[in-house]
C-alpha positions in Angstrom: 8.0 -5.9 26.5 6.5 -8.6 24.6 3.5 -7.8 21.8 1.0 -8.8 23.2 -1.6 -11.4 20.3 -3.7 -9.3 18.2 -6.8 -10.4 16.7 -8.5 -7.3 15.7 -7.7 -3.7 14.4 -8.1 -0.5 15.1 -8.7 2.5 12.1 -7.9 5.6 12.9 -8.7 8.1 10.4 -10.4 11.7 9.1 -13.0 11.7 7.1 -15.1 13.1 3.9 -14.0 16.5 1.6 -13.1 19.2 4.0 -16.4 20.3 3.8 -17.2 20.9 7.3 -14.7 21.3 9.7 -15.3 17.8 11.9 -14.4 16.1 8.3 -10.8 17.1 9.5 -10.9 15.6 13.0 -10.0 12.1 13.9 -12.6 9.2 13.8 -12.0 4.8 15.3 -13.4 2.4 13.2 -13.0 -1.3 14.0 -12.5 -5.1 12.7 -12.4 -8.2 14.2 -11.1 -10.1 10.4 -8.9 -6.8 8.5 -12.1 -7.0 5.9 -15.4 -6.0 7.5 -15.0 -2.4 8.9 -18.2 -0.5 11.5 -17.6 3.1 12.2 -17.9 4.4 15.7 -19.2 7.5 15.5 -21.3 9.3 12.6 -19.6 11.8 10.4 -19.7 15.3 12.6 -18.8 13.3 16.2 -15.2 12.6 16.2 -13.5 10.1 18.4 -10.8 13.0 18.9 -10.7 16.6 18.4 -7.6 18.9 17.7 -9.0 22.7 18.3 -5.5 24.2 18.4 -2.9 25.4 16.1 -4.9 25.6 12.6 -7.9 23.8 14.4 -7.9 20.4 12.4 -6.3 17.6 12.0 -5.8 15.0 9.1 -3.1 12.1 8.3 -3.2 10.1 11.6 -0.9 7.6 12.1 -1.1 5.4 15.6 1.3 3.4 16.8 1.6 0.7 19.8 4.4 1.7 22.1 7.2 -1.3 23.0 7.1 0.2 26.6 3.6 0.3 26.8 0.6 2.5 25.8 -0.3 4.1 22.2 0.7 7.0 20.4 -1.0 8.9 17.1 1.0 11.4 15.5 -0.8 13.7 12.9 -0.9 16.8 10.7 -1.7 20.0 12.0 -3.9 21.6 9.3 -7.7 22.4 8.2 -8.4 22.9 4.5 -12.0 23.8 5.1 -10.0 26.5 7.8 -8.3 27.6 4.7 -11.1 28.1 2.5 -10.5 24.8 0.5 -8.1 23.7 -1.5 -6.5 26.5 -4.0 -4.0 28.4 -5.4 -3.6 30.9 -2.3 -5.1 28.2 0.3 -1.2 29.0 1.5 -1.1 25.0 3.3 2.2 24.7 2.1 3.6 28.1 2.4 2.3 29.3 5.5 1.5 26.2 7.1 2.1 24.5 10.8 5.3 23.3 11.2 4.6 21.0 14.1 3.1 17.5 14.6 -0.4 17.0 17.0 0.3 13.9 19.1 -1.7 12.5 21.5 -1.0 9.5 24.3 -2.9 6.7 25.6 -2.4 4.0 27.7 -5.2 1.9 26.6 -6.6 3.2 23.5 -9.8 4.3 26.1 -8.4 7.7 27.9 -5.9 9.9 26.0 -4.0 13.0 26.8 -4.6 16.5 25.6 -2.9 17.0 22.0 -0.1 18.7 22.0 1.8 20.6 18.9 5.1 19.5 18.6 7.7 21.5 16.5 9.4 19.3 14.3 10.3 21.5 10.9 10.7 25.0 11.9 14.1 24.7 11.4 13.9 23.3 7.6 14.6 26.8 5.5 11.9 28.1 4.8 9.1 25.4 5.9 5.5 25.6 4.6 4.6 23.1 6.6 4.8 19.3 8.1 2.3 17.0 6.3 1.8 12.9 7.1 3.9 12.1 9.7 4.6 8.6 11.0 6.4 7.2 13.5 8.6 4.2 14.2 10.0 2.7 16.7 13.4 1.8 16.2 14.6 -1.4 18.3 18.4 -1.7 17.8 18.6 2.3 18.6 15.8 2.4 20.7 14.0 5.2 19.5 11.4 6.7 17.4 12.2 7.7 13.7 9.3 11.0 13.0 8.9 11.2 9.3 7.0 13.8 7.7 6.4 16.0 4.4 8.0 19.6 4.3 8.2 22.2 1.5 11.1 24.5 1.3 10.5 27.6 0.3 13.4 29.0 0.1 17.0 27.8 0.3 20.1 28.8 3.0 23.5 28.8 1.9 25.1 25.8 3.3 22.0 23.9 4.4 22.0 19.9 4.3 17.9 20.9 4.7 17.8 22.8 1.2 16.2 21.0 -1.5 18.7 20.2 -4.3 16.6 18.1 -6.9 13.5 19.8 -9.0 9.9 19.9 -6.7 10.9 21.3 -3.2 8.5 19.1 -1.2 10.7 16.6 0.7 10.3 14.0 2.9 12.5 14.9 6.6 13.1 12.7 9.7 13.9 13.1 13.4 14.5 11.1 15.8 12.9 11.3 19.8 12.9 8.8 22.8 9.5 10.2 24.2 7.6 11.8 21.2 7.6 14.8 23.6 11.4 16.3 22.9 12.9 15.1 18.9 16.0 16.0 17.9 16.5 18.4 14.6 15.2 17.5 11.3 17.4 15.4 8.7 16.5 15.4 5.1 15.0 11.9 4.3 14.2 11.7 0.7 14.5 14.4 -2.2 13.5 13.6 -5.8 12.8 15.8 -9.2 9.3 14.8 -8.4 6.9 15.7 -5.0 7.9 13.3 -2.5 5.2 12.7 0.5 2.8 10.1 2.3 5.9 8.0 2.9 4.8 4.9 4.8 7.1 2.7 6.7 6.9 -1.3 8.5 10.0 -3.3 9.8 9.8 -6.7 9.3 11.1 -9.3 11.5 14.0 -10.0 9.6 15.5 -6.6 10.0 14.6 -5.1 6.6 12.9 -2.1 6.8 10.2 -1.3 3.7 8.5 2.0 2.7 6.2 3.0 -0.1 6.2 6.7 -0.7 4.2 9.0 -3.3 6.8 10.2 -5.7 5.5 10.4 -9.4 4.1 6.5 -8.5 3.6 4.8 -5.0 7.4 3.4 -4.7 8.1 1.1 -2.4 12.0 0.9 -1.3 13.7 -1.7 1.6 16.5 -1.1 3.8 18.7 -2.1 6.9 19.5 1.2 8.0 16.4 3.4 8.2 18.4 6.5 8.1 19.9 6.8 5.3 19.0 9.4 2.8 17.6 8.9 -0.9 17.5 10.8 -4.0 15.7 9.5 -7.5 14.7 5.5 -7.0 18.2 3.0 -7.2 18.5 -0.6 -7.0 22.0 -1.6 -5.0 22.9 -4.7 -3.6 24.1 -2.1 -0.4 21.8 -2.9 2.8 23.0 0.0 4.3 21.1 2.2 1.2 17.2 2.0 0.5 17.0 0.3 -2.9 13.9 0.0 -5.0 11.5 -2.7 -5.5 9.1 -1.0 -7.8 6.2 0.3 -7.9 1.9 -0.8 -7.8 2.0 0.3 -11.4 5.4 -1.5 -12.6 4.2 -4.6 -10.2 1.0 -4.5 -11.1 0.6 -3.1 -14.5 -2.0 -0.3 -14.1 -1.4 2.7 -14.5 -4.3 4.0 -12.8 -2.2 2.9 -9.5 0.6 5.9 -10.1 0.3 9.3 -8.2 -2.3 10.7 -10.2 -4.8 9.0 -8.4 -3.7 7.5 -5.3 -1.5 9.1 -2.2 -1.3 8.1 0.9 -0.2 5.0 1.1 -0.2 2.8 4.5 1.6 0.1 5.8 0.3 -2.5 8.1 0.5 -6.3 9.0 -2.6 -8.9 9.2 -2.9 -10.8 12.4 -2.2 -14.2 11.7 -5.4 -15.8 11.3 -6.3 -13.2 8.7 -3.6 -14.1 6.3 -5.2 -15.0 3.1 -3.4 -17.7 1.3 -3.5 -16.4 -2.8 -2.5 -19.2 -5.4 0.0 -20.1 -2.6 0.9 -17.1 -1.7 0.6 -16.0 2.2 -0.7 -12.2 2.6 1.1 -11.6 5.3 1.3 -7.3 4.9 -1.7 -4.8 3.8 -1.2 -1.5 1.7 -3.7 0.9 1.3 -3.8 4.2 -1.1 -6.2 6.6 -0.7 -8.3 7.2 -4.2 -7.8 10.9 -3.5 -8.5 12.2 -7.6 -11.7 10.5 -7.9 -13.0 11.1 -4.4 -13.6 7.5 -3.9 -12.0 6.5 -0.6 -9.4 3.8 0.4 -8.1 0.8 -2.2 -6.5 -1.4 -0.4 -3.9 -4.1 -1.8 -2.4 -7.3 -0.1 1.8 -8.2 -0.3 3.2 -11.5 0.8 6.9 -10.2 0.5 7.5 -6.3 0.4 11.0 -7.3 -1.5 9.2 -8.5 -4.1 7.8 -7.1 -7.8 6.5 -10.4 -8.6 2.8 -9.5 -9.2 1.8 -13.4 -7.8 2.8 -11.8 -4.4 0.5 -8.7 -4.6 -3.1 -8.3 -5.2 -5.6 -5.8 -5.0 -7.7 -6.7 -2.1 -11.3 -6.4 -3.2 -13.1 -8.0 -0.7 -12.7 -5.3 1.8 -15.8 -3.6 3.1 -14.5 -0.5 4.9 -17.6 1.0 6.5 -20.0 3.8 5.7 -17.7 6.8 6.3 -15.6 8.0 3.5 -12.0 7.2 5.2 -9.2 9.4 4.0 -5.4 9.3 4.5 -4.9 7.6 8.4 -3.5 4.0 9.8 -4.2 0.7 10.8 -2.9 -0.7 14.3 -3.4 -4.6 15.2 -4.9 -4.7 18.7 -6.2 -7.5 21.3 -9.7 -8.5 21.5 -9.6 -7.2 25.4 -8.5 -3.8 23.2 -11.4 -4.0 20.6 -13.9 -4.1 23.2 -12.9 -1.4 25.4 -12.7 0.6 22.3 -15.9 -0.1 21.2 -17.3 0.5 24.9 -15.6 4.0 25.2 -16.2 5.5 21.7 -19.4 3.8 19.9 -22.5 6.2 19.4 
């Protein structure tokens, strides 16, 4: 099936502090440029509601599928459920270990969520935070990626953690997003690994930033392998590192004591922005988490690269009233934006 051109975007998103418990539901807003953002709905009105499981839903990630249709994978957890965040808020020790997805086949009608299992089988799983999904075209299949803390460890298990903090980042694969098979242990570092992000590009590298101790971003050929503590190799068949926003960049205020979840996404080609030569071909955005202050998005016009001429911090974006936290941008066709916009606007 052929992409079909995009000249808009979709944002799909949760919203605010956990202070109510539609902050932790999923809300559209749109763009026809990538810069100027208008929400759909008002905080309290969600686009789409998850009232199973742990009855919220957080960390959306949408996806266009090759075969047609849409997909959005997400986290299965409430804070605001939970009492707020806390020492015995239990979110990573007593958490959902499945995934809420939901199916569209324009963007206008979707299915009823369902709660997938995905990381029951991880010892001891607290729970499954951030997933994303990617479609695979040589293998043609979905790669699930999500966060999961082991509590506790099994003798024998390629699952356990081995290095320091036992929150990991786990993988598995599916044809359908309805049946996946069993986990696979992705990335495990001395430091918390989660909010991995991931984009193909057409070359056949595959790039991913992840929060570790900074936002890291790696690139591959084979998507699969496994990773411990950042390494640059001349292998393909490895992830190595590129750096990170605070080694490209130089500010420290970029590392993981401030931003998390990172996200991925291309411009349409008539919203590249040309930057002292320099075509922005790929977005990143980190959410401001420690000061409360909503998305900062940056621009890259090579993902291989730690030459700071080929990132910038893209100030010009206006992202709408609503405080957006941790969710994902999807190009879509103008025929897309509007139906959007006609089935979802209040």
């Amino acid at each position: 099936m052929t992409t079909p051109k995009t000249e808009a975007y979709l944002f799909v998103h949760f919203i605010g502090d956990e202070k109510t418990p539609t902050d932790e539901q999923l809300y559209f807003a749109l763009s026809r440029d990538g810069v100027t953002w208008h929400d759909l709905r008002p905080a309290g009105k969600p686009a789409l509601t998850w009232l199973g499981g742990e009855k919220g839903t957080r960390d959306p990630h949408i996806v266009r599928d090759p075969n047609g249709g849409f997909h959005i994978v997400a986290t299965d957890l409430s804070i605001h459920y939970r009492g707020g965040w806390g020492p015995h808020d239990g979110a990573t020790t007593n958490g959902s270990t499945g995934l809420v997805i939901w199916d569209s086949p324009d963007l206008v009608h979707w299915s009823e969520p369902r709660l997938v299992d995905v990381a029951s089988k991880i010892p001891g799983a607290g729970m499954a935070w951030a997933p994303e999904a990617n479609w695979d075209p040589d293998k043609q299949q979905w790669i699930v990626f999500w966060a999961t803390k082991t509590n506790v460890d099994e003798p024998g298990s390629p699952l356990n953690n081995e290095l320091g903090d036992r929150t990991n980042m786990y993988y598995a694969t599916s044809k359908n997003l309805v049946t996946f098979s069993d986990p696979v242990k992705w990335i495990d570092r001395k430091n918390s690994v989660i909010d991995s992000t991931m984009l193909r590009d057409d070359d056949g590298w595959w790039y991913r930033a992840s929060k570790d101790s900074e936002i890291t971003i790696e690139r591959t050929r084979n998507p699969y392998a496994s990773a411990y503590e950042v390494l640059r190799t001349d292998d393909p068949q490895a992830w190595s590192y590129v750096g990170s926003l605070t080694s490209i960049l130089g500010n420290g205020r970029y590392s993981w004591f401030y931003l998390e979840g990172p996200e991925l996404f291309r411009y349409n080609d008539a919203d590249i922005k040309t930057i002292n030569g320099h075509e922005m071909k790929f977005g990143l955005m980190c959410d401001q988490y420690a000061e409360a202050k909503g998305y900062l998005p940056f621009r890259s016009a090579n993902l291989a690269s730690s030459d700071a001429a080929d990132w910038a911090v893209a100030d010009d974006i206006n992202f709408g009233e609503l405080k957006k936290r941790h969710g994902a941008i999807l190009p879509i066709t103008a025929a897309e934006y509007d139906a959007v916009e006609a089935a979802f606007a209040l």
